[in-house]
N, C-alpha and C positions, 0 to 999 in steps of 0.2 A: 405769625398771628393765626393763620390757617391751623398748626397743629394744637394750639389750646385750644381752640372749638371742639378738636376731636378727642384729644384727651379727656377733656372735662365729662364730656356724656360717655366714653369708654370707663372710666373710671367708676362713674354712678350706674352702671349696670353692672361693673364688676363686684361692687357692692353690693346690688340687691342680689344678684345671683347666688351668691356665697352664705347672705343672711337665710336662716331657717324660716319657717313660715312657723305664724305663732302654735301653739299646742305640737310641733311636730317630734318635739325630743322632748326630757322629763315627765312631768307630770301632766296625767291626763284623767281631767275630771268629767264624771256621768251621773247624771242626772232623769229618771224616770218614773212612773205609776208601778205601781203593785198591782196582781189581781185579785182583790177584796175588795171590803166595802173598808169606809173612809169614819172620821169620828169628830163629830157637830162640826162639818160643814167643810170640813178639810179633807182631801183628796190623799191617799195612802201615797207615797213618794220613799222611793231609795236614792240613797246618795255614794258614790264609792269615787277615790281617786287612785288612782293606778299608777307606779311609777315604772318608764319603759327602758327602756335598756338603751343606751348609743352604741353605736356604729360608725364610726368615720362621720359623725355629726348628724347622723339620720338615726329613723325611729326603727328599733329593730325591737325583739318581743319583747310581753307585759312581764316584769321581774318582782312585784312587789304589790300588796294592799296598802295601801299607806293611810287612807280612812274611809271610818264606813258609817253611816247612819242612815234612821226610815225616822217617820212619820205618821203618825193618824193612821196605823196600823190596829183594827180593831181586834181585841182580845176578847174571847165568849170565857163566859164564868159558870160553872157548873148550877149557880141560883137562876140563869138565863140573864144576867145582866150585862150589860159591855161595859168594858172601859179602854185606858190605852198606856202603851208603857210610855217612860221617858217623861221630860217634863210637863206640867201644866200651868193654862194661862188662870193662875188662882183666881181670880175674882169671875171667870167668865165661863170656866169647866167644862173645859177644852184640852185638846191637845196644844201646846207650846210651840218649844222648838224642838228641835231633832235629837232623837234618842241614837246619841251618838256609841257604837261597840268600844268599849276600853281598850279592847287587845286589839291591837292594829299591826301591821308589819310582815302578816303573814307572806311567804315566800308564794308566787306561782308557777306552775311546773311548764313545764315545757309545750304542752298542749293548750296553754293558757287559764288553764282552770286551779279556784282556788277555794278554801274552805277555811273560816273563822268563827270564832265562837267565844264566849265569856259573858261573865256580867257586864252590863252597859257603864256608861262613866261616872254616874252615882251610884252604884251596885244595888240597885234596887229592883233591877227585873234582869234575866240573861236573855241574850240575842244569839241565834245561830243562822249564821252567812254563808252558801255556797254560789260560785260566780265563775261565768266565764267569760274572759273579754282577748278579743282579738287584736290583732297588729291594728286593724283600721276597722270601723264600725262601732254597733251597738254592746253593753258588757248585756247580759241575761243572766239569772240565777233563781236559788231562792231564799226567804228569811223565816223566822219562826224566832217569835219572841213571846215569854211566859214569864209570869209576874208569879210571888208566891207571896200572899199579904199575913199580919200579924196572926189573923183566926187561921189559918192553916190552907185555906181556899187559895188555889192556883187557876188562874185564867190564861188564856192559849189561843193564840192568832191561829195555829196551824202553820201546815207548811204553805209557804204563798209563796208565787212567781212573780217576778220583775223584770222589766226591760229595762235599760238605762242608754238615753242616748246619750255623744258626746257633747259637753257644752264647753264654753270659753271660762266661765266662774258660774255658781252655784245661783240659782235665784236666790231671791230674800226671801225671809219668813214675813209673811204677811197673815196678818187679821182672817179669819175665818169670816164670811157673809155675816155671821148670823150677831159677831160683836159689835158692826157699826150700829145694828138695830136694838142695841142689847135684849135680846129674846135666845141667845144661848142656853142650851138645856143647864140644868144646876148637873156639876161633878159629880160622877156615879160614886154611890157610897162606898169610902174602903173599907172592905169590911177587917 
């Protein structure tokens, strides 16, 4: 009787011992602010998930872009107007959801730094991505995304920085303040 008491709790530590601790193999997702200014009431945010290399069931270095998108990243238009790339909340003329980069996949190098670029996932503005994320901590980079509209006018965030900690899952896209009030600015004109 004596050795099932010991077994039983040997046993369940051999288990937890062995089991990984959550985010410590595959994928690792980051979640941060940009440094710019934001568009109707929403906060500039990059999103990137990283996929990491194993090792005898441990996290060894970052091997892969696996996705990337920002947010309420404001674009200056050569008339002085702002606007922002990626989708909108049409009736409230706002930024949406995440203007998510199309090309995904990119390799990173051994230093951990990596660089992406193309048209976004409706090809309607391009995004260019440089990052670098470590074994353990925060990814840092920067983004620059430019829209080119029907009259020929191209508007341009610049090149902007970002931090991204690590998170467990991505927040959700939430409501900007200014739609519970509805007093949302009207959508800048496309020209």
């Amino acid at each position: 009787m004596k050795r099932a008491w010991i077994a039983v709790p040997l046993a369940i530590v051999g288990l937890l011992w062995a089991a990984p601790a959550p985010g410590s193999v595959g994928k690792q997702s980051y979640e941060g602010p940009a440094a710019t200014e934001g568009v109707n009431g929403r906060d500039p945010t990059v999103r990137v998930k990283i996929q990491f290399k194993k090792v005898h069931h441990r996290r060894a270095g970052p091997s892969q872009l696996v996705y990337s998108a920002q947010r309420a990243l404001a674009l200056h238009c050569p008339d002085g107007s702002r606007t922002f790339g990626g989708p909108a909340l049409n009736e409230l003329g706002g930024p949406g959801g995440y203007d998510v980069l199309g090309n995904t996949g990119q390799r990173i190098n051994k230093k951990g730094t990596f660089s992406a670029g193309g048209p976004n996932a409706e090809e309607t503005d391009s995004l260019a991505l440089t990052g670098h994320v470590a074994k353990k901590g925060n990814a840092t980079g920067t983004v620059r995304v430019v829209e080119t509209f029907h009259s020929g006018m191209t508007c341009d965030s610049g090149v902007v920085s970002w931090t991204a900690s690590p998170v467990d899952a991505f927040g959700p896209v939430v409501q900007p303040p200014c739609a519970w009030q509805g007093t949302c600015p009207a959508a800048a004109e496309w020209p």
